[in-house]
Structure formats: C-alpha cells, structure tokens
Residue frames as a rotation matrix with the C-alpha (Angstrom) as fourth column:
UNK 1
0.446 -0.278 0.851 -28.58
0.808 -0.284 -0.516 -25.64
0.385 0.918 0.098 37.26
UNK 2
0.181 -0.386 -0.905 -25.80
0.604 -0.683 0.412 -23.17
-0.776 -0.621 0.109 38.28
UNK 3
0.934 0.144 -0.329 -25.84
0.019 -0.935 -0.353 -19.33
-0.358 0.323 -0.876 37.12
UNK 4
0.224 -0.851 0.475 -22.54
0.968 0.136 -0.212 -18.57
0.115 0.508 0.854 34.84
UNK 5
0.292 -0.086 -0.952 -21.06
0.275 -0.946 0.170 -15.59
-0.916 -0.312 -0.253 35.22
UNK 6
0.927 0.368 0.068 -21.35
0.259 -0.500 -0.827 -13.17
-0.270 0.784 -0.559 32.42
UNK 7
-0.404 -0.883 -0.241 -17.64
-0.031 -0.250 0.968 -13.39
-0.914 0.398 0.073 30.74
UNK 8
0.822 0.429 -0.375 -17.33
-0.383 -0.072 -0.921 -12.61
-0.422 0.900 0.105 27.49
UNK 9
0.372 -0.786 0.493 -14.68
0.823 0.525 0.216 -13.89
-0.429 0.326 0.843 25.04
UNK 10
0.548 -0.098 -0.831 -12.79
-0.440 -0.878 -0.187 -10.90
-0.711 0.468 -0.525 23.91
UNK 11
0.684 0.105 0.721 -11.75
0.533 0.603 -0.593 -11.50
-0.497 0.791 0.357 20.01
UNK 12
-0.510 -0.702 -0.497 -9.06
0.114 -0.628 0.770 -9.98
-0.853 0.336 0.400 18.44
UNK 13
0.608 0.615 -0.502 -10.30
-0.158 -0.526 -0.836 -7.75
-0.778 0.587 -0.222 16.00
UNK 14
0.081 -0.649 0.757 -9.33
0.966 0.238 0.101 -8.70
-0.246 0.723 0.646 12.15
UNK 15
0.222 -0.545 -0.809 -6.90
-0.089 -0.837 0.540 -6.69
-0.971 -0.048 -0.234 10.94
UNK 16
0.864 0.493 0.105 -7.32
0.075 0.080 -0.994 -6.43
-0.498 0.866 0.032 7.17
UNK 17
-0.322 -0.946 -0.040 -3.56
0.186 -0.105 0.977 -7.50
-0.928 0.307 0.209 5.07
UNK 18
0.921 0.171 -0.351 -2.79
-0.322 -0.174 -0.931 -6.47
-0.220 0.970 -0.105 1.86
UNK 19
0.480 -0.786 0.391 0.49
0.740 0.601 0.300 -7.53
-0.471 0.146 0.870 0.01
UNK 20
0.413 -0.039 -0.910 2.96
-0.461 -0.871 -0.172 -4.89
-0.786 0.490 -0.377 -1.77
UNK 21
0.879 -0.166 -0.446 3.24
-0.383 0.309 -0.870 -5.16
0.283 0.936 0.208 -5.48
UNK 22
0.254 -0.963 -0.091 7.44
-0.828 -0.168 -0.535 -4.68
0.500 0.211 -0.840 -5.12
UNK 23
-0.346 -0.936 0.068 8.22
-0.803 0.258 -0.538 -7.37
0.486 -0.240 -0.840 -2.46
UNK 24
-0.149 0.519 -0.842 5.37
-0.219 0.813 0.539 -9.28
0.964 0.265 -0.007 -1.91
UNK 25
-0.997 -0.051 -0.056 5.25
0.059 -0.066 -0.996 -8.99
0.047 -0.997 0.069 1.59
UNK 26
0.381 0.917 0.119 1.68
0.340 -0.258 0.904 -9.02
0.860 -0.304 -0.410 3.59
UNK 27
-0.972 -0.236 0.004 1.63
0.157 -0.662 -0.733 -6.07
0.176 -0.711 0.681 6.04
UNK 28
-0.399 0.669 -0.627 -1.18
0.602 -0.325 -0.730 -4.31
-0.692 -0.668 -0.273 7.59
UNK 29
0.239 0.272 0.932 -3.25
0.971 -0.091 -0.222 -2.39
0.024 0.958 -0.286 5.25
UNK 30
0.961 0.258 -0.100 -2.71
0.269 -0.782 0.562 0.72
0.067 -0.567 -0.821 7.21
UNK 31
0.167 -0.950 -0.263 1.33
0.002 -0.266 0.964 0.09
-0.986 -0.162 -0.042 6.93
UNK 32
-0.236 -0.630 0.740 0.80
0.701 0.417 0.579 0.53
-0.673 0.656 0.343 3.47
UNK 33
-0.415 0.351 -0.839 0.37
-0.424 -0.891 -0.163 2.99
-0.805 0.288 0.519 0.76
UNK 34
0.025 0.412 0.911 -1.99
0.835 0.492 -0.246 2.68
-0.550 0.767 -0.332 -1.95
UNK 35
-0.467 0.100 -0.879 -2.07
-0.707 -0.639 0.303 4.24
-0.531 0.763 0.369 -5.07
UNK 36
-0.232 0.870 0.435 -4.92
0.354 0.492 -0.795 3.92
-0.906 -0.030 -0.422 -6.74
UNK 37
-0.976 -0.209 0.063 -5.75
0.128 -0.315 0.941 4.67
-0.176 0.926 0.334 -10.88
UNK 38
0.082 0.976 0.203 -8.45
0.622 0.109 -0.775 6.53
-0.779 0.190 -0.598 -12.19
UNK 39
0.754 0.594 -0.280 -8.93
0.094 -0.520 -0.849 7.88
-0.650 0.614 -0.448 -15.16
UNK 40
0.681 -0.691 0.243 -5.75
0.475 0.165 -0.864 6.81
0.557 0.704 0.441 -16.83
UNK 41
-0.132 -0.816 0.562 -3.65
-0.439 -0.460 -0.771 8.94
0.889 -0.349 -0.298 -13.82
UNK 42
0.224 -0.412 -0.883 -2.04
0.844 0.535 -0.036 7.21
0.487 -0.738 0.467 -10.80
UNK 43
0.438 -0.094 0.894 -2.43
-0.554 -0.812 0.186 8.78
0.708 -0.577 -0.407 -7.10
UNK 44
-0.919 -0.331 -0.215 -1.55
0.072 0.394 -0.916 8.33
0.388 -0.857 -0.338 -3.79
UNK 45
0.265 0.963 0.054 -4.81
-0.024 -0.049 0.999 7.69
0.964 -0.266 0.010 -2.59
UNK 46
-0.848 -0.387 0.362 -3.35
-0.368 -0.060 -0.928 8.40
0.381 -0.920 -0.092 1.76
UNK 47
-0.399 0.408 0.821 -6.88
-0.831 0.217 -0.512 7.50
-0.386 -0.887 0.253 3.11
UNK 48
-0.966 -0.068 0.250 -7.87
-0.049 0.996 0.080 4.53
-0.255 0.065 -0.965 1.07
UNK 49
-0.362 0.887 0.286 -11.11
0.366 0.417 -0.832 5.28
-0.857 -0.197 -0.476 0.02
UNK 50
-0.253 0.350 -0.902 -10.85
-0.756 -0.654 -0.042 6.49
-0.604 0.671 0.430 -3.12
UNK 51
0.731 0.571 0.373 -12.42
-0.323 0.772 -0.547 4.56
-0.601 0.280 0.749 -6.03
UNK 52
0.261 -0.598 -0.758 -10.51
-0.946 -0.003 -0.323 3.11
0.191 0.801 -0.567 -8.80
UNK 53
0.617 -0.443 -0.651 -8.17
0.144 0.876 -0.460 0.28
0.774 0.190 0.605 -9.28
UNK 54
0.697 -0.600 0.393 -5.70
-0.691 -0.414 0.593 0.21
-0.193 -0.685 -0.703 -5.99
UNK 55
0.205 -0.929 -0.309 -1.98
0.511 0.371 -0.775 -1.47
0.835 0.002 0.551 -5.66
UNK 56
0.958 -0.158 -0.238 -0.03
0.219 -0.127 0.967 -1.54
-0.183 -0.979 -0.087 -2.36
UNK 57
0.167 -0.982 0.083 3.57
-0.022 -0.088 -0.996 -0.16
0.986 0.164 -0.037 -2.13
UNK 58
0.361 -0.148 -0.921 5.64
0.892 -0.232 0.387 -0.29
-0.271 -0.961 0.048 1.71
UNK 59
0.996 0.082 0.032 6.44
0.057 -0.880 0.472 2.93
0.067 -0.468 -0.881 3.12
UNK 60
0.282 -0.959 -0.022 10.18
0.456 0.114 0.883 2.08
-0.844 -0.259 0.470 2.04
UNK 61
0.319 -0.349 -0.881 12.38
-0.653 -0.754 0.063 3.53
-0.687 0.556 -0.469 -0.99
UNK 62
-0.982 0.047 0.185 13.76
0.124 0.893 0.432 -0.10
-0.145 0.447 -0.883 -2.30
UNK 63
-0.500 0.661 0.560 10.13
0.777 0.628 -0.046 -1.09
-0.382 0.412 -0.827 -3.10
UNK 64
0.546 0.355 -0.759 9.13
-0.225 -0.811 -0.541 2.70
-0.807 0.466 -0.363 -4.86
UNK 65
-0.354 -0.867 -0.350 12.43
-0.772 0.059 0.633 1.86
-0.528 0.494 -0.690 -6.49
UNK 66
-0.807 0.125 0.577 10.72
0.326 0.909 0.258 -1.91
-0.492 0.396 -0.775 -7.82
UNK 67
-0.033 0.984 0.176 7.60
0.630 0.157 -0.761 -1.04
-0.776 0.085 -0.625 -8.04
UNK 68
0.740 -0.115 -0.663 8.53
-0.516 -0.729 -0.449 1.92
-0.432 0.675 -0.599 -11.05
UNK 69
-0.710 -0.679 0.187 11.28
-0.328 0.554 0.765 -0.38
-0.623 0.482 -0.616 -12.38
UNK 70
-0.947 0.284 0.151 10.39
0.320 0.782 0.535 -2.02
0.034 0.555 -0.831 -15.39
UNK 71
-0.806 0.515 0.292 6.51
-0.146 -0.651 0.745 -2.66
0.574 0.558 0.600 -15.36
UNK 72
-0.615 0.532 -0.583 5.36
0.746 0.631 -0.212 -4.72
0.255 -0.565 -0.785 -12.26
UNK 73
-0.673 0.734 -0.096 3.25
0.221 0.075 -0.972 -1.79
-0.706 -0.675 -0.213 -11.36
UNK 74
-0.307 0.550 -0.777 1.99
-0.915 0.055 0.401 -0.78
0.263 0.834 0.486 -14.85
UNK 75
-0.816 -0.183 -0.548 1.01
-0.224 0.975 0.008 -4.51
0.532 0.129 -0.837 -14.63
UNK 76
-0.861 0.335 -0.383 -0.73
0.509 0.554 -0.658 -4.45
-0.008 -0.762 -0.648 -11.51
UNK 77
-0.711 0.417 -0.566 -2.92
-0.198 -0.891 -0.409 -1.30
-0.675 -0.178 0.716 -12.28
UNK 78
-0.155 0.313 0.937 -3.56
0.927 0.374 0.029 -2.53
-0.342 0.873 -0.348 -15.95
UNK 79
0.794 0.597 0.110 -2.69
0.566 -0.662 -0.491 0.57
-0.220 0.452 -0.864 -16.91
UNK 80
0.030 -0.901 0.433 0.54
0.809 -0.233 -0.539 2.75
0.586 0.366 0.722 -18.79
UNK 81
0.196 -0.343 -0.919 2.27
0.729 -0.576 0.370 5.29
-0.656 -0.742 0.137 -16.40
UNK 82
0.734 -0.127 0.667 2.48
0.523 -0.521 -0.674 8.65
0.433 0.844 -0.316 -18.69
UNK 83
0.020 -0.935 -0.354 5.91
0.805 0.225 -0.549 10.15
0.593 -0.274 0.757 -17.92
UNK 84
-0.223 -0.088 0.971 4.65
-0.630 -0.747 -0.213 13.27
0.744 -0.659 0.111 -15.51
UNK 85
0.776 0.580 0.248 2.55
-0.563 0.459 0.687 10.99
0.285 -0.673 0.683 -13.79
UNK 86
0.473 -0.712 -0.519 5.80
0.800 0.594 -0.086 8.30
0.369 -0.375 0.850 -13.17
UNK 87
-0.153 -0.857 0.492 8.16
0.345 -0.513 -0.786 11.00
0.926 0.050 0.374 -12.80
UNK 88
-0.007 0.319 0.948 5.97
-0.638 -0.731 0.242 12.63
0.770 -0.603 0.209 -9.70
UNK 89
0.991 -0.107 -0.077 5.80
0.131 0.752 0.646 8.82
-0.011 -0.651 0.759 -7.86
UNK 90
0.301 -0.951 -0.064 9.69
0.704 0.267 -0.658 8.87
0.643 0.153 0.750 -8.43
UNK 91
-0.347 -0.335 0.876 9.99
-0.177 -0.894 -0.412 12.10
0.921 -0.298 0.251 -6.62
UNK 92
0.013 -0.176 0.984 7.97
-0.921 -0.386 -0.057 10.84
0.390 -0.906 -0.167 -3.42
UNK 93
0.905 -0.144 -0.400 9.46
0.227 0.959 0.168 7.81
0.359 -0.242 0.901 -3.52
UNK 94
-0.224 -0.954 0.202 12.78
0.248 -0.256 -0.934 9.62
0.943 -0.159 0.293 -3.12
UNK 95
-0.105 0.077 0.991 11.38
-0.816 -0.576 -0.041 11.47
0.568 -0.813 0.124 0.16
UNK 96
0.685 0.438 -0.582 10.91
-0.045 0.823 0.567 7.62
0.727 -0.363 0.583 1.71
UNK 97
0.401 -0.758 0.514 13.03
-0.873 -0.146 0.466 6.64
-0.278 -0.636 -0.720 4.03
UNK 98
-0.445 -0.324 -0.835 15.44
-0.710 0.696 0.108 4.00
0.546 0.641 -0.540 3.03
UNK 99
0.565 0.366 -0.740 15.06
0.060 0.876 0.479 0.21
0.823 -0.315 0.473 4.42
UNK 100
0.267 -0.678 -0.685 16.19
0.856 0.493 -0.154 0.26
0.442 -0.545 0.712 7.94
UNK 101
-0.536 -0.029 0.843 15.88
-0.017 -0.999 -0.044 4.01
0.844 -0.038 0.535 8.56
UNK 102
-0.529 0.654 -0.541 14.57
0.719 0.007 -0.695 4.86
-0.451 -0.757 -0.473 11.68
UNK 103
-0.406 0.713 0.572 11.00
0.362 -0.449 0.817 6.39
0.839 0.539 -0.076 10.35
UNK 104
-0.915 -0.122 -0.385 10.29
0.403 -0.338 -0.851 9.21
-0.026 -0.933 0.359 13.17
C-alpha cells in the first residue's frame, strides 16, 4: 500500500447570482444593487443585509430607467412606489453611469 501525497482539490468557491428585475440578466450578487422594501418605503439597501423584501437592479442607467418605467418593479416588491420615494430612485439612477461607460 503506497502513501499519497496530501493534495487537496482546490474548489472554486460559489459565487452567489441574482438576476436584475429590468433585464433579466444573472450577474454576481455583489455586481448588483438591491433595494430592498420595508415598511411600505423602498431603499438602497448597499450592503445587503437589510431585512425586507429585496429586488436586484445593474449598476447601469437603462435598467434604473426599466425598472421605474411602468410597474415591473412595483411588481417585484409587491408593493406601490409613493411619489418621493420613486422620485429619489430616479435621481440616483440619473448619477449611474450609462451602458458602456467606463465605471472608474
């Protein structure tokens, strides 16, 4: 019986996707933002651990732009956007960079 030498298999650590509402893409959860609903008001929740309902958006302007169109995220939250609370996502959706921006 011959000794093996002690190798391990190195594993690639899972990397946990999520999908955004707007374009349906799966990305990294980490390349996405979440905004997350409690109490009837919609944050940016930046580290992901708040409680609530969450929804993914990308880090682009085109999918802030979908995702506030119409109602796909009202939809996804299960819950009505009152019009400060939309109006403030609209504002730092503007500060995105567009699609295709270099993002420095």
């Amino acid at each position: 019986m011959k000794n093996k030498p002690n190798k391990q298999v190195l594993r690639q650590r899972h990397l946990p996707e999520r999908s955004c509402v707007a374009c349906r893409e799966k990305k990294a959860k980490k390349k996405l933002i979440r905004l997350v609903c409690r109490d009837g008001v919609v944050k940016i929740d930046h580290k992901g651990k708040e409680t609530g309902r969450g929804v993914y958006l990308c880090p682009v302007r085109e999918c802030w732009d979908i995702g506030l169109k119409g109602n796909r995220l009202e939809y996804a939250m299960r819950t009505e956007l009152i019009l400060e609370n939309r109006q403030a996502l609209v504002e730092y959706g503007k500060s995105l960079p567009k699609k295709g921006e270099n993002q420095a």
